[in-house]
N, C-alpha and C positions, 0 to 999 in steps of 0.2 A: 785498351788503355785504362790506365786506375782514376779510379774518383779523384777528384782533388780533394788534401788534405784541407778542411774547413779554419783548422788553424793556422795553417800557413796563406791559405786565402786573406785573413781577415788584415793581413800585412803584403799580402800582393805578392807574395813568394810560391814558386815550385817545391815540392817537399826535396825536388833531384838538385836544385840550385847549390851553384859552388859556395864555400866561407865568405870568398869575398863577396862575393854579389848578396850575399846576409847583411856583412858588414856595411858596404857601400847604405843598402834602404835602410839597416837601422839608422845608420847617420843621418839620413837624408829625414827619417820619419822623427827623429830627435832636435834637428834644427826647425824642422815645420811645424810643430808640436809644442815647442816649448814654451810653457806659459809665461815665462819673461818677457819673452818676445813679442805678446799679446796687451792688446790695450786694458785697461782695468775692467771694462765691461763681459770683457773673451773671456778672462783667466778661467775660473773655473771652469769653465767648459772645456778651454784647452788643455789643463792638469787634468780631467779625466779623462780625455784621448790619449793623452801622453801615457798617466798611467798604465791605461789598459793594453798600448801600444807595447813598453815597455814588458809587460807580464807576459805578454804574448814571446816578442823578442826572446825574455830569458829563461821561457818555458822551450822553442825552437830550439837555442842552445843550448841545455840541458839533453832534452832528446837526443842531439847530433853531436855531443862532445865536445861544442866549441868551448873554446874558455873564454 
């Protein structure tokens, strides 16, 4: 079996996982995440999960050719 890929770890993803199932956790990690949604005390801490969440995401699709 192959290592697992450490940047698709860091988002709870299979590097073999299908588009949708990408999609489905980015959405999932996008509404859990979003600093809006956090009390003023959170925000920043939640903007930079978010962000880093995010880079990770459109670094995955880059690799994989989603658009």
């Amino acid at each position: 079996p192959q290592e697992p890929d450490p940047l698709y770890r860091r988002v709870g993803l299979d590097r073999d996982c299908p588009e949708f199932v990408f999609r489905a956790v980015r959405t999932a990690y996008r509404k859990a995440c979003h600093p809006d949604h956090k009390p003023p005390h959170l925000k920043a801490a939640a903007e930079r999960k978010f962000k880093d969440a995010e880079a990770v995401f459109s670094e995955i699709a880059s690799r994989r050719g989603f658009a």
